[in-house]
PASEBA-1860 file (N, C-alpha, C; in nm, 3 decimals):
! residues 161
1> XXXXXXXX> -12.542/9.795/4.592/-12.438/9.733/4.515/-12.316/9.821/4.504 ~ -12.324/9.942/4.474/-12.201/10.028/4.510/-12.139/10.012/4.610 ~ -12.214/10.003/4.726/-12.143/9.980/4.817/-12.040/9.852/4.878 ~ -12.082/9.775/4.762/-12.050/9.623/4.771/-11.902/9.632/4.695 ~ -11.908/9.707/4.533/-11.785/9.759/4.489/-11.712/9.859/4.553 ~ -11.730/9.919/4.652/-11.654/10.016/4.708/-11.562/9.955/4.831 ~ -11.595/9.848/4.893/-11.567/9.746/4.977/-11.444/9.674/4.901 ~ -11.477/9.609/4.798/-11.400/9.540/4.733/-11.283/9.595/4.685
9> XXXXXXXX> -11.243/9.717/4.661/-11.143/9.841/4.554/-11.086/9.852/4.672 ~ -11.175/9.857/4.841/-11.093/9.927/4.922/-11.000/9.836/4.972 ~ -11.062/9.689/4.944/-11.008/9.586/5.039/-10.928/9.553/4.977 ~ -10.909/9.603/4.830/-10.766/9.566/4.760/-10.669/9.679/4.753 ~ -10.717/9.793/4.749/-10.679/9.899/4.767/-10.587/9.849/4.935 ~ -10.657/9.842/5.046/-10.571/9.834/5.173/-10.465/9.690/5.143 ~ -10.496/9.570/5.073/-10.417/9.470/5.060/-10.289/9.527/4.981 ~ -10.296/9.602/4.878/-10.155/9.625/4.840/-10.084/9.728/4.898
17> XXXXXXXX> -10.163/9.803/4.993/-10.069/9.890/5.086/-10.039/9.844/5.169 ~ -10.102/9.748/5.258/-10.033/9.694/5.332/-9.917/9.582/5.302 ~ -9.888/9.523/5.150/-9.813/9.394/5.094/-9.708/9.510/5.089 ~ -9.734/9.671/5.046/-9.564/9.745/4.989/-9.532/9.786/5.112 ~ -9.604/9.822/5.245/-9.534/9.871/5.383/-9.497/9.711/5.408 ~ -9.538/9.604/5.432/-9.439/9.517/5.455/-9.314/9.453/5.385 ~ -9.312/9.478/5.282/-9.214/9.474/5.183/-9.104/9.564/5.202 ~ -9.129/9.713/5.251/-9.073/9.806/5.279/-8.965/9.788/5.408
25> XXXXXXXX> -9.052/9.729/5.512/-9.035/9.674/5.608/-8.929/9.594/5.608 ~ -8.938/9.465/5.553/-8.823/9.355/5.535/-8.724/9.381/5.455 ~ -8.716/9.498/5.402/-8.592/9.553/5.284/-8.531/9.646/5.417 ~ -8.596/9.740/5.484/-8.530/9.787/5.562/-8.433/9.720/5.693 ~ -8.496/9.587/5.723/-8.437/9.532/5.808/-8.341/9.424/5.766 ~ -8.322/9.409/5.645/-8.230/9.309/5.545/-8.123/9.436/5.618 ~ -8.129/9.565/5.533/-8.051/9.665/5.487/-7.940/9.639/5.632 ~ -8.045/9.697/5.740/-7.990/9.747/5.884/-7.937/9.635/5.920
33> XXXXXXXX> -7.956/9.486/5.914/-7.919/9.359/5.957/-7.730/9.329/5.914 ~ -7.717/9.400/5.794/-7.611/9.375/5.722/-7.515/9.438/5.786 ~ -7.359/9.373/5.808/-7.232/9.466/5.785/-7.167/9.578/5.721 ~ -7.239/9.518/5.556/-7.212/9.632/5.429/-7.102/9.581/5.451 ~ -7.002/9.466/5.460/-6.831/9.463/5.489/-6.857/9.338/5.383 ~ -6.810/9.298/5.313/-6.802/9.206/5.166/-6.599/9.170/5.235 ~ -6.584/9.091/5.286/-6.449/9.014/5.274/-6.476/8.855/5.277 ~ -6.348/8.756/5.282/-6.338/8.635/5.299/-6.365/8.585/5.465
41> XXXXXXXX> -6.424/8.471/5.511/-6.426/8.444/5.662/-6.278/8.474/5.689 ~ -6.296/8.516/5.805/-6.171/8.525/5.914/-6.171/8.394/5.988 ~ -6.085/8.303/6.023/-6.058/8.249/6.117/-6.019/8.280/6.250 ~ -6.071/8.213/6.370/-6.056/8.292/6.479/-5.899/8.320/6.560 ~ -5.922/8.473/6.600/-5.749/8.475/6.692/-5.763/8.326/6.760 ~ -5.609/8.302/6.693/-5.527/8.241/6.864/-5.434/8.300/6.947 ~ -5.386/8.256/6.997/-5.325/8.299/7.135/-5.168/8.362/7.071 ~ -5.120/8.463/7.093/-4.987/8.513/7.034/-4.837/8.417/7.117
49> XXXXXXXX> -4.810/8.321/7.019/-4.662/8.260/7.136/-4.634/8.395/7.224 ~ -4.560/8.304/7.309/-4.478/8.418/7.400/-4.349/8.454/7.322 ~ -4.299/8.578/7.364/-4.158/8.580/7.286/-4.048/8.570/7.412 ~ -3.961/8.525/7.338/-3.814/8.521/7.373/-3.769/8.616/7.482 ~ -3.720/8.604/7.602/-3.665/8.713/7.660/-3.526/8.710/7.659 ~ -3.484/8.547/7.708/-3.325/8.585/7.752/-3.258/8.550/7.668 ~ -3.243/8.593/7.539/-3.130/8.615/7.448/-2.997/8.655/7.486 ~ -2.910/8.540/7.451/-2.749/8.556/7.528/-2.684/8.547/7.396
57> XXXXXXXX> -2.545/8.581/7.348/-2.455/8.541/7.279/-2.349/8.551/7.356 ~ -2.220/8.432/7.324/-2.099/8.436/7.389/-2.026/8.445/7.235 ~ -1.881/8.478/7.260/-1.776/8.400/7.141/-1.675/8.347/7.191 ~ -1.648/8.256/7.066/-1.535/8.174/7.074/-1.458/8.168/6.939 ~ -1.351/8.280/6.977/-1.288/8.277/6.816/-1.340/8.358/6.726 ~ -1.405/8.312/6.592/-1.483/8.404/6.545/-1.638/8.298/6.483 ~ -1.662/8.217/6.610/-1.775/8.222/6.637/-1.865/8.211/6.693 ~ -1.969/8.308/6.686/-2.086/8.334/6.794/-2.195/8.248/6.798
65> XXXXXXXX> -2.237/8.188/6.943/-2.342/8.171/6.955/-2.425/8.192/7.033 ~ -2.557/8.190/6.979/-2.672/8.274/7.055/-2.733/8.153/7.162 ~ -2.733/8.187/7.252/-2.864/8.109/7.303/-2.964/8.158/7.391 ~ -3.091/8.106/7.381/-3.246/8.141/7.448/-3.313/7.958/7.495 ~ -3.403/8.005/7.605/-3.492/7.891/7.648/-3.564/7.898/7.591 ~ -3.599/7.774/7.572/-3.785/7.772/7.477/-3.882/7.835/7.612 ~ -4.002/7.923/7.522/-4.067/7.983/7.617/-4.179/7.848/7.691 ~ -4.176/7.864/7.867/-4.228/7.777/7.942/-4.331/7.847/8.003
73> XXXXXXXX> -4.443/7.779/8.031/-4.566/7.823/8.127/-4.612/7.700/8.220 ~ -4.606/7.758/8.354/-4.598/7.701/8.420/-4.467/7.618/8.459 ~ -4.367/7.597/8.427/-4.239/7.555/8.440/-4.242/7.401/8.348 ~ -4.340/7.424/8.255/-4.288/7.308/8.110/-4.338/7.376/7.996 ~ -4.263/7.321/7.881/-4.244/7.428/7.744/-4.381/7.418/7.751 ~ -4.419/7.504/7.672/-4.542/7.497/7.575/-4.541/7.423/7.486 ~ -4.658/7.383/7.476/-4.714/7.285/7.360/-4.755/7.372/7.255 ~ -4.731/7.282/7.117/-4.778/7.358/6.997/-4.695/7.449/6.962
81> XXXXXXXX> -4.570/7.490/7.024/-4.499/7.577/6.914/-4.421/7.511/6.831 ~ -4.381/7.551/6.715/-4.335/7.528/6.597/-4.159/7.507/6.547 ~ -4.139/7.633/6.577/-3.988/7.691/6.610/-4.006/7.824/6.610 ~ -3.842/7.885/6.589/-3.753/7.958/6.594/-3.755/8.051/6.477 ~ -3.733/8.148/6.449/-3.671/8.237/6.340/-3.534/8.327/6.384 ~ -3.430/8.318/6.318/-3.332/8.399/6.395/-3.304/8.524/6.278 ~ -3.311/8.620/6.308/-3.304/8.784/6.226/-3.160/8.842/6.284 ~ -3.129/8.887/6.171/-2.940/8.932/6.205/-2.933/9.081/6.099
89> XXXXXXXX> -2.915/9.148/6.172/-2.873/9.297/6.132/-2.739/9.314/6.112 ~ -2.638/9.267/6.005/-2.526/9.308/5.962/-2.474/9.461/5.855 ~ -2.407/9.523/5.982/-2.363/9.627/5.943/-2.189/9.640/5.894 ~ -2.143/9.752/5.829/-2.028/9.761/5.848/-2.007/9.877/5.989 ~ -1.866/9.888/6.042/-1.852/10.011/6.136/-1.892/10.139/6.084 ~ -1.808/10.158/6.006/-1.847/10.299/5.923/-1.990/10.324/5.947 ~ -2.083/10.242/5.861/-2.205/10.250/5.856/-2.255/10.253/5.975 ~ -2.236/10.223/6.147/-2.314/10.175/6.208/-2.349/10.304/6.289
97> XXXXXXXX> -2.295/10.460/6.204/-2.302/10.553/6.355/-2.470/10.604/6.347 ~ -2.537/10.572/6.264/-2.624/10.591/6.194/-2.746/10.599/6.287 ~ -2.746/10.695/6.437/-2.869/10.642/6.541/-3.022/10.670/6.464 ~ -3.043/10.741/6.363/-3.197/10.748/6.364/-3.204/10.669/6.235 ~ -3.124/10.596/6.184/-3.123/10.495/6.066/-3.247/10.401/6.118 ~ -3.283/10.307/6.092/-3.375/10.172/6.065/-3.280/10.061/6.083 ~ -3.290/10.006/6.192/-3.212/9.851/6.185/-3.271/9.781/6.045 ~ -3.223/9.682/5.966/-3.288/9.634/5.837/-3.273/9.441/5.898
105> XXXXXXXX> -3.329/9.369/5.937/-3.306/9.261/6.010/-3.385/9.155/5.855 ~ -3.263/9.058/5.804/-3.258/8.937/5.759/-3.252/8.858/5.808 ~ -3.324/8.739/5.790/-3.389/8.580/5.810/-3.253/8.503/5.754 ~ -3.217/8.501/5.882/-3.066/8.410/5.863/-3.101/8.225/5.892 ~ -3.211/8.209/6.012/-3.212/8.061/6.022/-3.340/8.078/6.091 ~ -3.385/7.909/6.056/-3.498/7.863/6.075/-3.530/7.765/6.157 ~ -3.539/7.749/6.286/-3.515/7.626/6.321/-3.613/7.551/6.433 ~ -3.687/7.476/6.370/-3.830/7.380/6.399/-3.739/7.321/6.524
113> XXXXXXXX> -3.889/7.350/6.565/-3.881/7.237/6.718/-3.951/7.087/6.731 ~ -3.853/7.008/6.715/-3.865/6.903/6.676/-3.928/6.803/6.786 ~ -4.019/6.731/6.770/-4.039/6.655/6.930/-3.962/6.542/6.969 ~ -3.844/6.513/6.916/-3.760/6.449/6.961/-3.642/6.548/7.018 ~ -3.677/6.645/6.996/-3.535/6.741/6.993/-3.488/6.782/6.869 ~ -3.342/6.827/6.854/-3.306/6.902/6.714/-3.124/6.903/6.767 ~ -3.090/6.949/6.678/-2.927/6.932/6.718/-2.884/7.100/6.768 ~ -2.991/7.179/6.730/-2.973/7.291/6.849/-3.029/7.273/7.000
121> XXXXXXXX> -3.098/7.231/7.031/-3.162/7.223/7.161/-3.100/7.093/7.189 ~ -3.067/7.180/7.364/-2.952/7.104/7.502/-3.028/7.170/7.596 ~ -3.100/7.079/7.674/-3.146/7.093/7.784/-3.250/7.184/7.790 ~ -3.310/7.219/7.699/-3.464/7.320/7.712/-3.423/7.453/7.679 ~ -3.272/7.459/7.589/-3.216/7.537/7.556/-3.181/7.569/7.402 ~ -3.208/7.606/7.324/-3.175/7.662/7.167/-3.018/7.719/7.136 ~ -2.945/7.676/7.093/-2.838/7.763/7.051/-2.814/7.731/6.929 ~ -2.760/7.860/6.884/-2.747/7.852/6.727/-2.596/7.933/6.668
129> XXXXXXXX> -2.523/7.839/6.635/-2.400/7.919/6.601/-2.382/8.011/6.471 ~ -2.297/8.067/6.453/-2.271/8.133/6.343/-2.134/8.221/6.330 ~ -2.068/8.219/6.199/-1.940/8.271/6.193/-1.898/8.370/6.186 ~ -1.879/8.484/6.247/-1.860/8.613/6.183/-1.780/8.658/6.152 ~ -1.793/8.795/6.045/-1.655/8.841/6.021/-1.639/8.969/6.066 ~ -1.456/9.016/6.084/-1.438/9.175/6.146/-1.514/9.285/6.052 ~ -1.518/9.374/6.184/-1.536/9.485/6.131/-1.683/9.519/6.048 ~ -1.804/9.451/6.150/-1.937/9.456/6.162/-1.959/9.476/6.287
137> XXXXXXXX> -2.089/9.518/6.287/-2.170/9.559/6.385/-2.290/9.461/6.374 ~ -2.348/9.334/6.439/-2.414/9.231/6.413/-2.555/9.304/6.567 ~ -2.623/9.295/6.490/-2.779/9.242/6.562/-2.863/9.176/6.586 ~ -2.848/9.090/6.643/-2.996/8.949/6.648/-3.081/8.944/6.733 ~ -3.199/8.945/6.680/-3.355/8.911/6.745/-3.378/8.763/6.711 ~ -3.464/8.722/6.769/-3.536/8.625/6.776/-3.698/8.552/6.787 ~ -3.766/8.560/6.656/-3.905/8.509/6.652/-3.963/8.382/6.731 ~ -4.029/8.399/6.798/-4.098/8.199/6.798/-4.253/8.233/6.710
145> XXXXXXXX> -4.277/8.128/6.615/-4.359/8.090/6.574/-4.444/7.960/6.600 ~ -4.563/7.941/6.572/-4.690/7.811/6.567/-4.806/7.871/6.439 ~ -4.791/7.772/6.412/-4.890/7.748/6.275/-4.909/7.934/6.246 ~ -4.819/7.961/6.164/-4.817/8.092/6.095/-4.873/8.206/6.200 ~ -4.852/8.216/6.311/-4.855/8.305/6.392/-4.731/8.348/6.454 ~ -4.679/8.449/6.489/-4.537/8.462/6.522/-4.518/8.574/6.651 ~ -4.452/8.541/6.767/-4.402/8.661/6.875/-4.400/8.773/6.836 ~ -4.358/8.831/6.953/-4.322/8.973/6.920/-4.160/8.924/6.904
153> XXXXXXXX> -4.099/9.030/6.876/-3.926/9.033/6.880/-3.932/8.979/6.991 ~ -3.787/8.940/7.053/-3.708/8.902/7.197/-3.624/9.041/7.196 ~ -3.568/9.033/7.315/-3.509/9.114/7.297/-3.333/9.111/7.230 ~ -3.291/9.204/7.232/-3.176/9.226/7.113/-3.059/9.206/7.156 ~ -2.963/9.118/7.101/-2.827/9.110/7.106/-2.734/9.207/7.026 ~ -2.691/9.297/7.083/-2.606/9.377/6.977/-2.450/9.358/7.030 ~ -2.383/9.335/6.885/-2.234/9.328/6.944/-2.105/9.377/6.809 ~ -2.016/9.404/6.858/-1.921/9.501/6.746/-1.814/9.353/6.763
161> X> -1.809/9.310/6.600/-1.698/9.259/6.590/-1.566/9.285/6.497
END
């Protein structure tokens, strides 16, 4: 009969060592399974618009306008972009000798691409006027945006008026 209780102590004895090594077990692989990173879902990248390359300004008088093609792939616009952002760096002369200064670029205009067109776009072309006055130093870039994603810069129009 001892031996009958010694069986029994052991067989519970081995049941709860073996219930805390597997317990041990599934806490360790919870642990290792995890990120440890606690944020909100990310939604997945999309594709970055293309940006702007051929940024032109002409004048007439005292006023300038810019124009760029909407960006094309394959030789028709892209689908799904949004619009335009136009950024203007107004300086005075004085101020402008300033080479290791920070250009400071303000959100001068906004302008959605409309699928009928827009009263800036002529021919697969964007232009956007604006008036300036003497005795600035003007800088404009140009954003394209789609659903809150935005280019890189275009490149830069700089001009002394």
């Amino acid at each position: 009969m001892h031996t009958m209780k010694n069986r029994k102590k052991l067989y519970k004895s081995f049941n709860k060592h073996l219930i805390l090594q597997f317990s041990i077990l599934i806490i360790f692989t919870l642990f290792l399974s995890s990120c440890g990173k606690k944020a909100p879902p990310v939604p997945p990248r999309q594709k970055k618009p293309p940006a702007v390359n051929d940024l032109t300004a002409s004048i007439n008088g005292d006023t300038l306008t810019l124009t760029w093609a909407i960006p094309k792939e394959k030789g028709k616009i892209i689908s799904g972009l949004s619009g335009f952002i136009v950024y203007r760096s107004k300086m005075l002369l004085s101020e402008s000798d300033c080479k290791n200064c920070p250009v400071l670029f303000k959100r001068v205009a906004d302008i959605p691409i409309e699928e009928k067109g827009s009263g800036y776009m002529k021919k697969g072309n964007i232009m956007y006027p604006e008036t300036l006055e003497m005795g600035y130093r003007y800088i404009y870039k140009v954003i394209v945006y789609r659903k809150g994603i935005t280019s890189s810069d275009s490149n830069y129009v700089d001009l002394i008026f």
